[in-house]
Phi, psi and omega in degrees: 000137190272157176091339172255288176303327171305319185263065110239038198266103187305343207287325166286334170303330156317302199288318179312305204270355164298316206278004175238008156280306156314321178266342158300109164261174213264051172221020210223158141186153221262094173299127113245172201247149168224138222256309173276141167303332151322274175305340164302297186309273192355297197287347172233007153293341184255349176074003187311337184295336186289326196281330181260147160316131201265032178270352184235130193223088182283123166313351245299177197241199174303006195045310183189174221251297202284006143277355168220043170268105197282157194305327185285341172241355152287330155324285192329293184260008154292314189289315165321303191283322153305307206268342219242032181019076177233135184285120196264105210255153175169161176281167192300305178309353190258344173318306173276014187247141191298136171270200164309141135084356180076037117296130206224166191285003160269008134251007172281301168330266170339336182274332197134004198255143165295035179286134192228110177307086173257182209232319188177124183009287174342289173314313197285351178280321220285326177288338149281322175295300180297319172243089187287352172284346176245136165293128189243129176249094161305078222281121158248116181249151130161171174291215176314288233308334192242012180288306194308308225270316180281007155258347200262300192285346175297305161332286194278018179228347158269328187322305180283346159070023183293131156283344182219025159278100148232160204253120143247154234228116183225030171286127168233152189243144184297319191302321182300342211237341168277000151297288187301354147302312208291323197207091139235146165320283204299311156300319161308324170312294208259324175147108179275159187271161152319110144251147204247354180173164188249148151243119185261162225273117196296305185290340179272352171242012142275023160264348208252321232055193157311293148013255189302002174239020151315321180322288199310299196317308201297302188258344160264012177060042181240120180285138171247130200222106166273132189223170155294201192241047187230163184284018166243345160306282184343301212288300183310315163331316188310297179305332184278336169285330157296331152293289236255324160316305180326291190281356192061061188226141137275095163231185166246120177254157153237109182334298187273083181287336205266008184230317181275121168264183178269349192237354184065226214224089171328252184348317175276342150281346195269332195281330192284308174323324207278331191235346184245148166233180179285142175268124184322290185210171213184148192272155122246128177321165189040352191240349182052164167008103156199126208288138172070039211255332230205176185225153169212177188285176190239133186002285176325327168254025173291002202267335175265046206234093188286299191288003179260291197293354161213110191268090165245113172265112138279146198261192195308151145242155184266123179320166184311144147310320154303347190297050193310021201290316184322277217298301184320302147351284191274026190030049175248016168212174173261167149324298182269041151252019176262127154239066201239028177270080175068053144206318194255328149274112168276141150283359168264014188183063164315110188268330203245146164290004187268319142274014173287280169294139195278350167275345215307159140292340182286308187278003171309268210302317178344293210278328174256040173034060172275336162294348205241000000 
């Protein structure tokens, strides 16, 4: 299949992780952080960590929208989808994830609330279109990358004068949250980890482009290598990160040519402009409070607006205690230094958001024996 089997030519992963063996030196080593789950899965479904020197040290980072969607705004909408009967649509990984007391909206399902599994913005207008007498509520998660198909369905339901299409708006952006690893007080408190580069995140910079993460290459001196997710992207990213320590260069290269521009994807930036502004502040799990980080609707769509028609605020809630998903997040632990990690958490019996999502670092290792 093109575009698939070519990066996964083992013959060449070989040929890849020598030529990052060669350029490592044994006298040093080299953290990086990889900002997607997307890419976590890769390095251990694919064995890259085995492959590589053990001296290059993978990072994991936030992983994913639905990892760092705090316990507080899933409250938020298990409560919507309880008092205010409504039909509530979201994706399936967002279905598991715990709330207060490890409640989540598929036990919200289960009690009687009308909660509903879509693939995408679409389903939930067919679904407003099909019951026009119920108010279809859109829980919307994710970074840049799914941000675009829920400003295209805000869009097309005033077009369409649906009244009892609305959206709540939980799209969070990445440049915000690798600043705030980079320099937040709060992260400095508990400990930021060393990084030595980033491998940047792919589906959020072909909407964003390249672009925005010269800030960082420029003002923390930390090299950005945007790559994909098959194992021979991954690999060559390394290797382009390991030059560029080496020489001592902060820039942003991009790996992934065949998908990424320097300017990313107009039009889908010009549709998130046109129905979202920047929110003052906004939670993430593990990374707490951070401003101007997230996206909400823009006046003009308050009438689509699920938090101005039903203003229900929950308050923060605090991870499990035993629970290490905070630390994991900000890559200042592994998985398996939790311990509560493939015994009392599971993916079939999820504690943390980290094994709750199939991008999670937590379901990383599970599922590719990265504990073992």
């Amino acid at each position: 299949m093109k575009y698939l089997d070519e990066f996964r030519d083992p013959r060449i992963a070989r040929r890849l992780a020598g030529e990052i063996e060669s350029l490592a030196h044994a006298d040093r080593t080299y953290r990086l952080m990889e900002f997607c789950g997307g890419h976590t899965h890769a390095i251990f479904r694919f064995g890259l960590h085995h492959l590589l020197p053990q001296n290059i040290e993978f990072v994991h980072g936030p992983g994913c929208p639905v990892c760092v969607l705090p316990a507080s705004r899933v409250d938020t909408a298990i409560a919507i989808a309880v008092e205010e009967k409504v039909i509530l649509s979201t994706f399936g990984d967002v279905l598991r994830v715990p709330g207060a007391k490890g409640r989540s909206l598929l036990s919200a399902k289960a009690s009687g609330a009308d909660v509903r599994m879509v693939y995408s913005p679409t389903d939930a207008l067919r679904l407003a279109e099909k019951h026009p007498d119920r108010t279809v509520v859109f829980f919307a998660v994710g970074f840049e990358t799914t941000a675009p198909a829920t400003a295209y369905a805000v869009l097309y339901a005033r077009r369409q004068k649906l009244s009892n299409f609305l959206v709540h708006c939980n799209h969070v952006l990445t440049p915000s949250a690798i600043q705030h690893i980079l320099e937040s007080p709060e992260l400095r408190k508990w400990g930021a980890p060393p990084l030595d580069g980033f491998l940047g995140p792919s589906h959020v910079s072909a909407i964003i482009g390249c672009r925005p993460y010269e800030f960082f290459a420029e003002e923390y001196r930390r090299p950005v290598v945007i790559t994909g997710f098959e194992p021979l992207d991954v690999l060559e990213a390394v290797g382009m990160l390991v030059r560029q320590i080496n020489e001592g260069r902060a820039e942003v290269e991009n790996q992934y040519t065949r998908v990424v521009t320097r300017d990313g994807n107009r039009a889908a930036q010009h549709a998130v402009a046109e129905v979202f502004e920047l929110r003052k502040l906004f939670e993430w799990r593990g990374l707490g409070s951070i401003p101007y980080s997230a996206l909400c609707l823009k006046d003009g769509f308050a009438d689509l607006d699920a938090e101005k028609r039903f203003p229900v605020s929950m308050p923060p809630v605090p991870d499990h205690p035993a629970c290490a998903c905070g630390a994991i997040l900000r890559g200042l632990k592994k998985p398996t230094d939790c311990l509560l990690f493939g015994k009392a958490c599971t993916p079939e019996k999820p504690i943390g958001s980290c094994m709750v999502s199939s991008e999670g670092a937590c379901a990383a290792y599970y599922s590719y024996g990265g504990g073992r």
